[in-house]
N, C-alpha and C positions, 0 to 999 in steps of 0.2 A: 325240495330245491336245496343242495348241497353247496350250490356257485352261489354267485350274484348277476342279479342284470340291473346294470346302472342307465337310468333313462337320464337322460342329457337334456338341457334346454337348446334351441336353435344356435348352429355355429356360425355363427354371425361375424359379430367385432370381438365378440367374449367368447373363443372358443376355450373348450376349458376339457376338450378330447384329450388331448397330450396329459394334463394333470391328471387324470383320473386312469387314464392307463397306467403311467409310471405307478401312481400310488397302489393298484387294486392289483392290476399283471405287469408288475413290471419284469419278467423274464417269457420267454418263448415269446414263439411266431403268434401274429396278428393274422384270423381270415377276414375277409371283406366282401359281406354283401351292397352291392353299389345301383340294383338293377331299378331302385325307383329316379335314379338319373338321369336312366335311358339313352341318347344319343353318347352323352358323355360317359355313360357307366365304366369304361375302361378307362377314366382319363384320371389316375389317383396320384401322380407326379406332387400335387401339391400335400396330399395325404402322406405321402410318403416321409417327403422332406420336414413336413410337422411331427411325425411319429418319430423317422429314426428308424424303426423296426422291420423285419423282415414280411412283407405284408403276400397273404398270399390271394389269389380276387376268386369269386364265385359268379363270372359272367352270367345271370340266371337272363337275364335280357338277353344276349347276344345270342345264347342258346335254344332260347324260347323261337328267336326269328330262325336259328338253322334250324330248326326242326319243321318248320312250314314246309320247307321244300324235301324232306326227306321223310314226312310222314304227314303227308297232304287229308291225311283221314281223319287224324287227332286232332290236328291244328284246327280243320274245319268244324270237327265235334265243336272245338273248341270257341270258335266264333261263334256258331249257332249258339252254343248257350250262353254267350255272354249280350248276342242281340234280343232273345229272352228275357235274359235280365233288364235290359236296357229298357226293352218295351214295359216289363213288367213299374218300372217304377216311375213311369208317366202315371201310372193309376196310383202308385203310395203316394206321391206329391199331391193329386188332388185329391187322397182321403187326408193327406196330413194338411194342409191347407186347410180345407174345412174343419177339424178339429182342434188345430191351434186357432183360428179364428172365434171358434166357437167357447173355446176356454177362454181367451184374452176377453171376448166381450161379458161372460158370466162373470170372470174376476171383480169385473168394473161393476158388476150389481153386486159383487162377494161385501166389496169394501164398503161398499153404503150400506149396507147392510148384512152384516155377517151372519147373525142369526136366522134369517130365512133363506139365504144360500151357501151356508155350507154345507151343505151335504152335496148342492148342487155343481161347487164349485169343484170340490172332490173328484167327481162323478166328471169332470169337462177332463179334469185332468187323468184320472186312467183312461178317459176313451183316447186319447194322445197316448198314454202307451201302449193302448191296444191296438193304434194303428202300427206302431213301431214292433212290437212281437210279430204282429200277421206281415210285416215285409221280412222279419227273418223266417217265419216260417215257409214264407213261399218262394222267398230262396232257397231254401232246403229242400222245396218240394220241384223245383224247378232243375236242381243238381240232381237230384233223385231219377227224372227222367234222363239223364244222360248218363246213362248206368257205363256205358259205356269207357267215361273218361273219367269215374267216378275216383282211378288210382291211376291217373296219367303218366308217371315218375316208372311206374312198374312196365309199359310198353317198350318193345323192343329196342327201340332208339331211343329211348328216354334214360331207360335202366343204366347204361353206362356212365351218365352224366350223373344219375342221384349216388350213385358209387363212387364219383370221384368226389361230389360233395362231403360223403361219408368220411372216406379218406383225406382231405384239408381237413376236416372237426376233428376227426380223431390226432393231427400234427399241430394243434395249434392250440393255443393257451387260452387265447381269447375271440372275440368276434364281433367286430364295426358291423351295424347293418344302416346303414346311412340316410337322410332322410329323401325327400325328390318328390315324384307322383306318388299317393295313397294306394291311390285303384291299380295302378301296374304293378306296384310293389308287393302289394297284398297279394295278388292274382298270380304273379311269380312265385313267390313263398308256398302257395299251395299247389301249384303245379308239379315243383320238384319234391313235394312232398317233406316242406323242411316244418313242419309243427312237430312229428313226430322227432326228428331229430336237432331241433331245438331245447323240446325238452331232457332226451337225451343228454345234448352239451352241456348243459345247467345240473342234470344230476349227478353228471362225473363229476362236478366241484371247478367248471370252468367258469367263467366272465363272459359276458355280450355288456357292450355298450352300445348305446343307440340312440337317437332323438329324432324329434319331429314323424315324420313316415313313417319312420323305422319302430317308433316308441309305441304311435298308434296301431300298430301292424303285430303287436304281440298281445293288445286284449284280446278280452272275448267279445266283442262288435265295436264297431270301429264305426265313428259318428263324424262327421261335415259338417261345419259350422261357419258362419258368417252372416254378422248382421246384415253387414252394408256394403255388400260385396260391387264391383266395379261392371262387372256383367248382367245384370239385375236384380231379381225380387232377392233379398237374403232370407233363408231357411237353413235352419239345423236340419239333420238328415240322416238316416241310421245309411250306411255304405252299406255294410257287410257283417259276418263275423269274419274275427282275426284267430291268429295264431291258439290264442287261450292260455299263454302263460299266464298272463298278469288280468287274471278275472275281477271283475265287476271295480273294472278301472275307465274313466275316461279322461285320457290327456288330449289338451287345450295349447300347442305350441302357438306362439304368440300372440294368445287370447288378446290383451289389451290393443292390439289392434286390429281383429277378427270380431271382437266379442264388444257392446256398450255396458262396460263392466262399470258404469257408474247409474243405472238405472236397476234400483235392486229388486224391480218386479221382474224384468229379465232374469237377473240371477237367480231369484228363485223356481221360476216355472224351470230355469234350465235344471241345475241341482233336485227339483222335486222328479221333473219327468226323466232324469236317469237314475234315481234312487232306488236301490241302497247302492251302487257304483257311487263311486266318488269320482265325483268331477275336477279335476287337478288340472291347473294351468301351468305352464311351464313357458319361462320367459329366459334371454340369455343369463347365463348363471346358475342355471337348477342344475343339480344331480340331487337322483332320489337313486336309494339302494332297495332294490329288492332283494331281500333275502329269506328263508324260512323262521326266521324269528322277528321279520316285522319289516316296517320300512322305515330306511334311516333316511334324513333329510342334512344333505351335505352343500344344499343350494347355498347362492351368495343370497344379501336378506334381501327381501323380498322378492326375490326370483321366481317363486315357487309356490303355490297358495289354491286354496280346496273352495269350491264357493259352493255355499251351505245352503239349505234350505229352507233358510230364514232371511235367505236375500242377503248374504251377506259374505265378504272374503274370509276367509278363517287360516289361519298359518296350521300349517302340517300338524305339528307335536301337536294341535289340539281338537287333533280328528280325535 
């Protein structure tokens, strides 16, 4: 990694995109990935006039929908496996339901008595990430069977659009990939085949800035979370894998009101069941650098913070 990719906290009231562009790229053209927007994905007038710069967009949404009707074979590949998926993970929530169940109630003997259930208590918690490896495995084995669209970007109608993606990266210094839907976002990005030329951009020595969506959408698996979500039961929940630049990372955009980050048996089952990833929250005011000599932490204070596996918040510098 010869660039940087700067993860952003939510642009909210504190957008802090403008400051970290000037400072990191502040010459050449800006591309824009926008496609977790969706209806709005073209609509960057406000982008614009906050940047200043000549911004160039990578409709991957807008594109994804003309291709339904010009190549009615792929798209529908394409449906099919994601109604696969979709059925598949009716069965991860109820293996994951029963397993975090079955950890939380162990805990609760762990703590009265530590010495005859720890090993037990141990043992509750890999089987919680054994249920989390076998959903990414069988998403892999479930891509696996649609060998077909296994390099969607490469089919005849596709290949001209990853060509012109190519072409904005290679004219542009930097790269917005914005925040929006997770799942479409993510699902777009590997559609046109941009993992591969993601990392590419990063090793010519360019910039991506990103946050929320955008930030989750470049680990390697990409995690749902909410406690006490408005729609019902709240569960964490492994999506997908992502992009895999930024490995065994999991970003937490506006955890403090997604996440009961004041109950620190929560924070620990969460931090223990992603471990060794570090689970990093990002609140407005974070920028974190990724670079190949480490990650710098340029958040305003307290924006930004690792929650440990001791149950507890921990500031960056003292991962």
């Amino acid at each position: 990694m010869n660039g940087s990719i700067h993860v952003l906290g939510p642009q909210g009231t504190d957008k802090n995109l403008n400051h970290a562009i000037n400072m990191f790229c502040p010459q050449g053209d800006i591309a824009v990935i926008s496609a977790g927007w969706r209806y709005e994905e073209c609509e960057l007038q406000s982008l614009q006039k906050q940047l200043g710069r000549r911004l160039h967009h990578i409709p991957l949404y807008e594109w994804f929908d003309a291709l339904g009707s010009v190549e009615p074979e792929l798209s529908g590949l394409h449906r099919m496996r994601q109604r696969r998926i979709l059925d598949y993970k009716k069965v991860y929530r109820i293996n994951l339901d029963a397993a975090l169940d079955s950890w939380i109630a162990i805990q609760h003997l762990y703590r009265k008595d530590p010495q005859t259930y720890a090993k037990d208590e141990r043992a509750a918690c890999r089987q919680v990430q054994a249920v989390d490896q076998a959903c990414l495995n069988r998403l892999r084995d479930i891509k696996e069977d649609f060998s077909a669209i296994e390099t969607p970007w490469l089919h005849d109608s596709a290949l001209p659009l990853h060509e012109q993606i190519i072409t904005v990266l290679e004219r542009s210094a930097g790269l917005i990939i914005t925040g929006g839907h997770v799942a479409i976002l993510r699902n777009r990005l590997a559609f046109f085949g941009l993992e591969e030329l993601l990392t590419h951009f990063v090793l010519e020595g360019k910039q991506i800035f990103t946050w929320s969506a955008g930030a989750m959408c470049l680990t390697d698996r990409i995690v749902l979370f909410h406690d006490d979500p408005p729609w019902g039961k709240g569960r964490t929940e492994i999506l997908d894998t992502g992009m895999g630049l930024l490995p065994k990372t999991v970003f937490l955009p506006n955890a403090t009101t997604r996440l009961n980050l004041q109950d620190a048996n929560r924070i620990e089952r969460f931090a223990r069941r992603f471990h060794p990833s570090l689970s990093i929250c990002l609140e407005e005011g974070s920028h974190l650098i990724f670079t190949d000599r480490g990650v710098f932490d340029r958040s305003a204070k307290r924006s930004s913070f690792q929650l440990s596996t001791e149950g507890t918040k921990l500031a960056l510098e003292s991962v």
